[in-house]
BAMAR-927149 format. One record per residue (C-alpha): residue number from 1; chain; z, y, x. Coordinates in nm, 3 decimals, decimal comma. Layout:
# residues N
    nr   kette         w         v         u
   NUM       A         Z         Y         X
...
# end
This chain:
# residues 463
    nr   kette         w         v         u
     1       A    10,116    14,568   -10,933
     2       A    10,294    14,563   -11,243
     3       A    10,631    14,601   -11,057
     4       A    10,471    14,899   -10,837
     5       A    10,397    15,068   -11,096
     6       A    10,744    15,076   -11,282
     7       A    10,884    15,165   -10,950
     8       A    10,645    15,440   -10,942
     9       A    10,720    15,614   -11,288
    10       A    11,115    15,525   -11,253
    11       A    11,101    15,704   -10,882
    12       A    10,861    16,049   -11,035
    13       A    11,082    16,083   -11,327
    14       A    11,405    16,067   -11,170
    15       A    11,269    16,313   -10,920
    16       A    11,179    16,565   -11,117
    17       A    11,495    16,565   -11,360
    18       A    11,686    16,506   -11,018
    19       A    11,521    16,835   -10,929
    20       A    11,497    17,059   -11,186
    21       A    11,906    16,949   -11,211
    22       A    11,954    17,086   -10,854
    23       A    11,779    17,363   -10,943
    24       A    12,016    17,477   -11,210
    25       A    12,299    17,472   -10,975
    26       A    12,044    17,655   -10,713
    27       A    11,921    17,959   -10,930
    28       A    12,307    17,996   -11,069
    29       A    12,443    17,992   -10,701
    30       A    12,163    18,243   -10,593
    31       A    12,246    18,468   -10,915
    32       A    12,597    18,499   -10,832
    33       A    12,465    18,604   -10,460
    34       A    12,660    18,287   -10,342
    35       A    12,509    18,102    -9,999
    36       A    12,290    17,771   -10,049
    37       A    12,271    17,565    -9,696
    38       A    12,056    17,265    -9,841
    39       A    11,853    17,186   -10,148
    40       A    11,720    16,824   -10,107
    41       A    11,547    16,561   -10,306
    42       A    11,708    16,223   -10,219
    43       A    12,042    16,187    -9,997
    44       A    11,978    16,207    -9,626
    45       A    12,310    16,113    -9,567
    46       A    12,507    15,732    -9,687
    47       A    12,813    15,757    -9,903
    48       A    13,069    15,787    -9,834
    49       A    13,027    15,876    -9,490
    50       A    12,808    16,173    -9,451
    51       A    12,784    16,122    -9,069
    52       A    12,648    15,781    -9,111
    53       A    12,326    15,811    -9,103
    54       A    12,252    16,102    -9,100
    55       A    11,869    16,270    -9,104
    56       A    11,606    16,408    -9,317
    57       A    11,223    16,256    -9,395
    58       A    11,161    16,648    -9,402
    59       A    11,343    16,978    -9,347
    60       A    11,254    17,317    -9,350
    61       A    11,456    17,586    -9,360
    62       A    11,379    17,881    -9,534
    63       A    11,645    18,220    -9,558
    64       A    11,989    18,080    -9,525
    65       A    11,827    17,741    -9,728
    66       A    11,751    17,415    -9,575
    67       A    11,521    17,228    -9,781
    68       A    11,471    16,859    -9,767
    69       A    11,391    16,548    -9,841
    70       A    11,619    16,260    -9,796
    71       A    11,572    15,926    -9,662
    72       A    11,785    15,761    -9,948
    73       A    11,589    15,792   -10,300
    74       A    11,878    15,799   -10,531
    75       A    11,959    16,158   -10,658
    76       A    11,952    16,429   -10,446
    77       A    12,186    16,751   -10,385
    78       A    12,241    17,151   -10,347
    79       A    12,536    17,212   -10,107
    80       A    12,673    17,554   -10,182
    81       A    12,889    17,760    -9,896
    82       A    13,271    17,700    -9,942
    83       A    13,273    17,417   -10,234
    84       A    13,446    17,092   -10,161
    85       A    13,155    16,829   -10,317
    86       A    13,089    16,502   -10,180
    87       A    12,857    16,699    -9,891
    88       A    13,153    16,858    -9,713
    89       A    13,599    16,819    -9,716
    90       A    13,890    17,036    -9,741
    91       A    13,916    17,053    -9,356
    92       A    13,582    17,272    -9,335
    93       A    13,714    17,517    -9,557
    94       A    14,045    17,595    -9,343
    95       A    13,909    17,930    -9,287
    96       A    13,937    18,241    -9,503
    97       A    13,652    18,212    -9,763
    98       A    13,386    18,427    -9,699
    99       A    13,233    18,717    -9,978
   100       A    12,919    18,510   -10,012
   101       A    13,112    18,140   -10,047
   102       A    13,161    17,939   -10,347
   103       A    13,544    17,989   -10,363
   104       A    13,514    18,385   -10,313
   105       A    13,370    18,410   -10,648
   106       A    13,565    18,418   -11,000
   107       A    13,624    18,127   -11,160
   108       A    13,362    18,159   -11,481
   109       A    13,132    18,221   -11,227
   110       A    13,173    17,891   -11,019
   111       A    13,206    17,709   -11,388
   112       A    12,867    17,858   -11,425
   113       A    12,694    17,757   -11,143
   114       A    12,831    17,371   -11,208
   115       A    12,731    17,399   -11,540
   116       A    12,373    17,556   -11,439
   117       A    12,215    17,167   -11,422
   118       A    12,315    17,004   -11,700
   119       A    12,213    17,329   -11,893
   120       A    11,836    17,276   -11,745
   121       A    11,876    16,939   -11,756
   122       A    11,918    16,997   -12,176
   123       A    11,680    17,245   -12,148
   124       A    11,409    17,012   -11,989
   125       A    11,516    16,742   -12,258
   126       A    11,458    16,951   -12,558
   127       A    11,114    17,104   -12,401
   128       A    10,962    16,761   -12,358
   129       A    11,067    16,619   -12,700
   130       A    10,920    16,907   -12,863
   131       A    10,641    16,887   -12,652
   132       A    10,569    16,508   -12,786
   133       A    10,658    16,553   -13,119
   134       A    10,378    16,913   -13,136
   135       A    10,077    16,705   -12,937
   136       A    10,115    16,354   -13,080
   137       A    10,263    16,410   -13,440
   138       A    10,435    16,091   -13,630
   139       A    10,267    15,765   -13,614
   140       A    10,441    15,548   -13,833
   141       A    10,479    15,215   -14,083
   142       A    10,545    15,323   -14,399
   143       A    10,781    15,182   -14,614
   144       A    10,496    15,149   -14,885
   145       A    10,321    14,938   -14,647
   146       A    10,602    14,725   -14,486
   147       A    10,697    14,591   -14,827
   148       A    10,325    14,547   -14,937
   149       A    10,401    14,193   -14,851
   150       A    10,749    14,180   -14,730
   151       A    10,900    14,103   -14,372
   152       A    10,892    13,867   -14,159
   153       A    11,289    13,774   -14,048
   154       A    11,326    13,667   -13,722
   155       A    11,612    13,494   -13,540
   156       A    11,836    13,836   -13,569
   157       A    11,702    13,899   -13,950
   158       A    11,801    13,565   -14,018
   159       A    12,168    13,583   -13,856
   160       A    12,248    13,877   -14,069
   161       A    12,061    13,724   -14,409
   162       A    11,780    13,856   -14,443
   163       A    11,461    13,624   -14,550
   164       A    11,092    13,628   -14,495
   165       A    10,956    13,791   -14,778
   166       A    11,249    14,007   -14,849
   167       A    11,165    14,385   -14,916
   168       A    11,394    14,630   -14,790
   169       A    11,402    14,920   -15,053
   170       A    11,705    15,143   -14,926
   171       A    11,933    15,195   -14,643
   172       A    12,279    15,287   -14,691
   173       A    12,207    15,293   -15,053
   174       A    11,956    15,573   -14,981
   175       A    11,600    15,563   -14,969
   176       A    11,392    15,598   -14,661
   177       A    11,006    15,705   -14,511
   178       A    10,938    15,457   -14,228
   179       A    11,019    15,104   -14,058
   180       A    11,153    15,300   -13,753
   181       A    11,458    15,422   -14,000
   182       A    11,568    15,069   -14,041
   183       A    11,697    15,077   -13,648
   184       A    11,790    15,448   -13,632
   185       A    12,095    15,524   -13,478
   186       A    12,290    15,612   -13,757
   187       A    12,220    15,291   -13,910
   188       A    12,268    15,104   -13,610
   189       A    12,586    15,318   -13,440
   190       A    12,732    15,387   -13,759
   191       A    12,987    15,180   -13,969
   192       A    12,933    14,960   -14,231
   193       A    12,579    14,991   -14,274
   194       A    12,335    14,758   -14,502
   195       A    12,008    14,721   -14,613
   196       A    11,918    14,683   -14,976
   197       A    11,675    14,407   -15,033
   198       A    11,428    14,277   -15,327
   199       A    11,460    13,933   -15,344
   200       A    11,298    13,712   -15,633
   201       A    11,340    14,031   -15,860
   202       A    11,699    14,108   -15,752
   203       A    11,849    14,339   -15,537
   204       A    12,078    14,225   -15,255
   205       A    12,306    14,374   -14,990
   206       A    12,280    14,264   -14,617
   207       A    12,551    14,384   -14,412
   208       A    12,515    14,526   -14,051
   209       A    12,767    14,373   -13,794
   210       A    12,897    14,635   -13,621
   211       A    12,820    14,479   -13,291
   212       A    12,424    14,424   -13,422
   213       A    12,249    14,688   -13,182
   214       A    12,439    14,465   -12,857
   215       A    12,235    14,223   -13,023
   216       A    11,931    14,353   -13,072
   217       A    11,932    14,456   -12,645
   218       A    11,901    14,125   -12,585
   219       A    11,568    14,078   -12,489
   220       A    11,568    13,710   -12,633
   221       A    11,629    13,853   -12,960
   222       A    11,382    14,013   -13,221
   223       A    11,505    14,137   -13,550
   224       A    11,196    14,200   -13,825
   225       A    10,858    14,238   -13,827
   226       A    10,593    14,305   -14,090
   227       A    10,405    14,037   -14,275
   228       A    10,050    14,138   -14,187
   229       A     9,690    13,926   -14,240
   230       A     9,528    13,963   -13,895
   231       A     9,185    13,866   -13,715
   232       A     9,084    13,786   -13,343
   233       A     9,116    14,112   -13,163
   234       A     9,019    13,915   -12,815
   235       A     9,019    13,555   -12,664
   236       A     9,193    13,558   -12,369
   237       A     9,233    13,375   -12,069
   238       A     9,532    13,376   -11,870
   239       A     9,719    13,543   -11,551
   240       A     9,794    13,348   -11,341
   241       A    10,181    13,371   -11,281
   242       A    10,343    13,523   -10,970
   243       A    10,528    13,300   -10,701
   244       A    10,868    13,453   -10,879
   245       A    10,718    13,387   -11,197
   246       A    10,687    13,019   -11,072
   247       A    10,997    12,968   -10,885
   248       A    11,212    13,091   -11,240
   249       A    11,002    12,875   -11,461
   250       A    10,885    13,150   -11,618
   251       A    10,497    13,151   -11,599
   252       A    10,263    12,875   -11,660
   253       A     9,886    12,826   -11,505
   254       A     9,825    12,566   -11,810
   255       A     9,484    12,696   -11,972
   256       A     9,470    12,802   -12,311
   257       A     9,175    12,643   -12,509
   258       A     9,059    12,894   -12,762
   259       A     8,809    13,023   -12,555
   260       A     8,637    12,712   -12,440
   261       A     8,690    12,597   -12,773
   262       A     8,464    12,898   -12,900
   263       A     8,708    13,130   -13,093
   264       A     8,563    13,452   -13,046
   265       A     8,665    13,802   -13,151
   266       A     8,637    13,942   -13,545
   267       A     8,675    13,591   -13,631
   268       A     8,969    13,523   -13,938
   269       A     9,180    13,213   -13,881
   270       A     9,202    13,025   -14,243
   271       A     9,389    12,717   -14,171
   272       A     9,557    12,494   -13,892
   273       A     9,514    12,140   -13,956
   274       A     9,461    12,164   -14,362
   275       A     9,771    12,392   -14,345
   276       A     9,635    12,759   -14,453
   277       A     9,686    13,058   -14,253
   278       A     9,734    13,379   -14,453
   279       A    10,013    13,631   -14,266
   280       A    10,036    13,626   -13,858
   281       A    10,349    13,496   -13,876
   282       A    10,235    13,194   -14,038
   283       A     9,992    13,118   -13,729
   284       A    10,270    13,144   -13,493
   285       A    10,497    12,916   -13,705
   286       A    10,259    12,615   -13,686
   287       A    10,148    12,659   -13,347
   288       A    10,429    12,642   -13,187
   289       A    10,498    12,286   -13,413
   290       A    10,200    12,164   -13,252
   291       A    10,212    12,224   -12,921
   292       A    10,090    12,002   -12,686
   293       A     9,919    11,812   -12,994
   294       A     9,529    11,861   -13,055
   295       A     9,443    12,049   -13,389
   296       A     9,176    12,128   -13,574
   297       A     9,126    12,582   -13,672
   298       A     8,974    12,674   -14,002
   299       A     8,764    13,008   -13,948
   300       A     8,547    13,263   -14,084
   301       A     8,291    13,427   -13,887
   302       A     8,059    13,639   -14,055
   303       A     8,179    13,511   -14,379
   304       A     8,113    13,160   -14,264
   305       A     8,338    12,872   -14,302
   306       A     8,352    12,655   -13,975
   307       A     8,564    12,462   -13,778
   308       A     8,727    12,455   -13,398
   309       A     8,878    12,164   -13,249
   310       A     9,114    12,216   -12,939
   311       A     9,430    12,106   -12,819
   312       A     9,742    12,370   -12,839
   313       A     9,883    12,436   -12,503
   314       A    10,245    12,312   -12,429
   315       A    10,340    12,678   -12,454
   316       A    10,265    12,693   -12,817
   317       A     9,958    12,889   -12,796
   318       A     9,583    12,885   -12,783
   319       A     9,493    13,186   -12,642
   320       A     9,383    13,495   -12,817
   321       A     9,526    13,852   -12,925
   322       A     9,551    13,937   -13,278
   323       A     9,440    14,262   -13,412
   324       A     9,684    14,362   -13,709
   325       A     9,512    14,447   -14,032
   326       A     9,804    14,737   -14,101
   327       A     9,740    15,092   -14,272
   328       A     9,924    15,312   -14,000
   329       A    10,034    15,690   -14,135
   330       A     9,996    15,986   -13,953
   331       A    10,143    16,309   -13,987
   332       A    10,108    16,648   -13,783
   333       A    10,356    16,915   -13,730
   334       A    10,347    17,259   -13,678
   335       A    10,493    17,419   -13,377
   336       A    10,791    17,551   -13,530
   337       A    10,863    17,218   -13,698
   338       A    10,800    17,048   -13,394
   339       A    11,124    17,296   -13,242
   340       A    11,324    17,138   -13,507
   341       A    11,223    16,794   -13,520
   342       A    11,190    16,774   -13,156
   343       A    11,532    16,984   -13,086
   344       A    11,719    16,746   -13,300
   345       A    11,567    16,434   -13,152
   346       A    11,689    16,560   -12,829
   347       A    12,078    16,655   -12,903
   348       A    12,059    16,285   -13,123
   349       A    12,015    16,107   -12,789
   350       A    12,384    16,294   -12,677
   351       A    12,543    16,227   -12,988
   352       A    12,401    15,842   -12,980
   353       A    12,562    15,846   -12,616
   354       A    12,901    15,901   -12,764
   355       A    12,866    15,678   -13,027
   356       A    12,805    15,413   -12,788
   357       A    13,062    15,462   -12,568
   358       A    13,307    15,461   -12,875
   359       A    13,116    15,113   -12,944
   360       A    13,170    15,015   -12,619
   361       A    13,570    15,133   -12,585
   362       A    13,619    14,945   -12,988
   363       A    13,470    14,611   -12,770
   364       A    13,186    14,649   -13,065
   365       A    12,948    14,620   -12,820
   366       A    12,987    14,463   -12,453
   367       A    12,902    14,653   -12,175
   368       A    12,695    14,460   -11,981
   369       A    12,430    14,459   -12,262
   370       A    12,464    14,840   -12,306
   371       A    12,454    14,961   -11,953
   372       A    12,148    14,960   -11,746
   373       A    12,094    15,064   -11,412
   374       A    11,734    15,130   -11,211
   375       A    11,583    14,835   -11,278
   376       A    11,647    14,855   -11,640
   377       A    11,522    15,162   -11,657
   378       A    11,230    15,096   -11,484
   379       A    11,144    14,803   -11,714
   380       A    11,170    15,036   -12,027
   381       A    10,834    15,215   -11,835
   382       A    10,695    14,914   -11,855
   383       A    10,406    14,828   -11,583
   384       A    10,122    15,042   -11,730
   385       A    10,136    15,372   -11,705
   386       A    10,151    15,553   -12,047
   387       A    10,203    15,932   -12,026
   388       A    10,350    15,939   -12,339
   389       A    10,582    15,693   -12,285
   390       A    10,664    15,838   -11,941
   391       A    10,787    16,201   -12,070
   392       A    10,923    16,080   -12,416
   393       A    11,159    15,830   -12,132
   394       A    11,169    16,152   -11,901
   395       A    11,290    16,367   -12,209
   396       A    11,543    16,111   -12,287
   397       A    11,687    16,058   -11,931
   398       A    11,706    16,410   -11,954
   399       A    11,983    16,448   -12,205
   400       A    12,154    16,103   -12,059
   401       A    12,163    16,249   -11,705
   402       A    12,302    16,582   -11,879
   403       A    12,532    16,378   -12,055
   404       A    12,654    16,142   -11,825
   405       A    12,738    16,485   -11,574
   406       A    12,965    16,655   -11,813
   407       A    13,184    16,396   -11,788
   408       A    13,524    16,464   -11,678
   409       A    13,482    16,243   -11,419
   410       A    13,540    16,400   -11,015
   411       A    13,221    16,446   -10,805
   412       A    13,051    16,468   -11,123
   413       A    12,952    16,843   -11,267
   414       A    13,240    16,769   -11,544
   415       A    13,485    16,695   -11,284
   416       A    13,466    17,014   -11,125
   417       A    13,423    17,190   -11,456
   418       A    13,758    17,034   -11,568
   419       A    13,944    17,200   -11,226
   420       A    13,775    17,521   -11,301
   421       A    13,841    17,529   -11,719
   422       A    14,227    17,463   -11,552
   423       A    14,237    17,752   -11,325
   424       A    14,101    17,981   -11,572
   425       A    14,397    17,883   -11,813
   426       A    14,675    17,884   -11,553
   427       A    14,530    18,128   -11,325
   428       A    14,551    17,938   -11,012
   429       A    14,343    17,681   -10,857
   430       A    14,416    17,323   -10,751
   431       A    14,454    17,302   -10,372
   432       A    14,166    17,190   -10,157
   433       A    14,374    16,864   -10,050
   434       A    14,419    16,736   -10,445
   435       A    14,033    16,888   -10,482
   436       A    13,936    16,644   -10,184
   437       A    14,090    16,352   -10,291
   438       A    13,982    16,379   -10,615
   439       A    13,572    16,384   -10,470
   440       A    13,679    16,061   -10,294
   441       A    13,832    15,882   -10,586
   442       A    13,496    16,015   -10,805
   443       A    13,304    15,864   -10,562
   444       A    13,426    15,550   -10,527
   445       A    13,435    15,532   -10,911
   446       A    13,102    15,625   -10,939
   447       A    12,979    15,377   -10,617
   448       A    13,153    15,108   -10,841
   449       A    12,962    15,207   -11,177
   450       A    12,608    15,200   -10,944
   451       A    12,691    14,848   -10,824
   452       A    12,815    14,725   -11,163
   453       A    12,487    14,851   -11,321
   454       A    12,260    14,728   -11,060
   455       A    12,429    14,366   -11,037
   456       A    12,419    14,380   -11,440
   457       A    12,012    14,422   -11,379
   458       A    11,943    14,153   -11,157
   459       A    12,175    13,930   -11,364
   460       A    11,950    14,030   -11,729
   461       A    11,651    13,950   -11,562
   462       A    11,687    13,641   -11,410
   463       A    11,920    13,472   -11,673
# end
């Protein structure tokens, strides 16, 4: 179900930034009083042979539009009269253009109309992430609170330094409002970054790699967390794994034995086998020493002392969730902050493109750990459906799918916009042949990048 319903919110975002995209190139076509034969959701066609193939799930054509939906759910297209895309080749266009074809019209017109969806593409970006940030405010850790008692390092805190218990008082030698800041992407895309830290009275400078946020995508990898006191939020029991689950060694149908033990929620977990239990950390620490081994939990219920004996699964845990006794912060914003906070949060996901591509081309960061393809994507939406999380991921797909088409790369929006920028400068256009050939070299790129990114999925989730 899980996987259904990643699928689910991967597939309704994509089609409605996939959309609205067309749409730009649409409503900028129409403007310009230029002929649109098809507007469709999904391809109905197979690259790179549009013949192969070929048919619609639905069709209806409306004016001199045919609007679709395809049978392949990746993308989707506009195909404009008299422009040599990936939809159509140099040999249909043999004929004089026509006053209502692509190629009729001036050249800042047709620049325009390629431009139209990554400009609604931006647009839709920047109206959901002002949209979030108006309706849900700033939840956030501050930095009061995360160095109440100090953080926890985990195996990435501890490969750059830092300690459990440090306190991180600045960043870059500045100060800062929330734990979020201490993975922003200026601190984590920019160079030579540190942390100032309060250790035994004195302070001390970690260094940032400059290849620490490839790090941190590892999935097998955590960085910091708070040191927090905690109680039983729940006892659980739990799912059983899936046959895939099984098959990759991943899941387990062992039983966990705080609930027949009797550990029940709003109970506070004192001590593990005369070993006391103050931070969540801690908990996690000796468990996972003792598993397999039977131990004996210190509790308090109702400020009562008593005592549960059980054995720790081979997993390293017993079985319950732990609610986090952590003062959260809240703040609200008023509409016309939200257009600046939200505005800037939007262009930062651009600007954090290019600085990991630049990461990326410096060998800083490797590739496969930066680039994700569908299925990475669709883990990030995780398998419960959060509307929140949906648009704020819909907002910033958005700007990466705006991005990633004003690249200078053919069959791509940039690719034509380069041809176009050139014609305007030298007054003449590149011929349809070098036009068509450079569609079929885009392609091929861009079939390559899809099958890189997809193998590179499959690959991350089973190793």
């Amino acid at each position: 179900m899980e996987g259904l319903i990643m699928a689910g919110q991967l597939i309704l975002g994509l089609s409605i930034l996939v959309t609205l995209h067309e749409f730009g190139h649409f409503i900028t076509a129409k403007w310009f009083k230029m002929r649109v034969e098809k507007f469709y959701l999904f391809f109905d066609f197979l690259f790179p042979i549009p013949s192969l193939l070929n048919f619609a799930l639905f069709k209806k054509k409306i004016g001199d539009t045919e609007y679709g939906l395809g049978w392949f759910p990746l993308g989707g297209y506009v195909s404009i009269a008299g422009m040599i895309d990936e939809t159509q080749d140099a040999a249909t266009l043999a004929k004089d253009p026509e006053p209502w074809e692509f190629r009729a019209k001036p050249a800042w017109q047709r620049l325009i109309v390629m431009l139209g969806g990554v400009i609604v593409n931006v647009i839709t970006g920047v109206v959901i992430f002002i949209s979030l940030t108006y309706s849900n405010g700033n939840n956030y850790i501050s930095k009061e609170e995360l160095n109440k008692n100090g953080i926890v390092a985990l195996d990435l805190g501890k490969h750059i330094g830092l300690k459990t218990g440090d306190k991180i008082i600045k960043v870059n030698g500045a100060d800062y409002k929330q734990l979020s800041d201490l993975r922003s992407s200026d601190v984590l895309l920019g160079d030579n970054s540190y942390y100032t830290v309060l250790r035994d009275g004195k302070e001390v400078n970690i260094q940032i790699p400059a290849n620490f946020i490839g790090q941190l995508s590892d999935k097998k990898s955590a960085f910091i967390e708070p040191m927090t006191k905690f109680k039983v939020l729940d006892v659980t029991a739990p799912n059983p794994p899936s046959l895939l689950d099984k098959w990759l060694g991943k899941g387990s149908d062992e039983m966990l034995p705080a609930l027949s033990a009797g550990l029940k929620a709003g109970d506070y977990i004192t001590a593990v086998n005369q070993t006391p239990i103050n931070f969540y950390h801690e908990i996690r620490e000796v468990l996972s020493k003792e598993a397999g081994k039977p131990i004996r939990l210190a509790i308090l219920r109702n400020g009562k002392a008593d005592t549960l004996d059980m054995v720790v699964a081979k997993s390293g845990q017993i079985g319950f969730q732990a609610d986090i006794l952590m003062k959260m912060s809240h703040e609200d914003y008023s509409f016309g902050q939200s257009v600046g906070i939200g505005s800037k949060r939007a262009f930062s996901v651009i600007t954090d493109n290019v600085r990991g591509f630049k990461k990326i081309a410096t060998g800083d960061v490797s590739a496969s750990k930066a680039l994700s393809g569908p299925i990475g994507i669709a883990q990030m939406f995780g398998g419960v459906w959060d509307w929140t999380r949906f648009w704020m991921l819909t907002g910033l797909l958005s700007m990466a799918l705006a991005f990633f088409n004003v690249l200078p790369i053919p069959a791509l929006d940039g690719g034509h916009a380069i041809f176009l920028i050139y014609e305007i400068i030298t007054g003449k256009p590149a011929s349809d042949k070098v036009m068509e050939r450079a569609q079929q070299i885009g392609m091929i790129l861009l079939l390559g990048l899809m099958a890189y990114t997809f193998g590179n999925d499959i690959f991350k989730s089973f190793f």
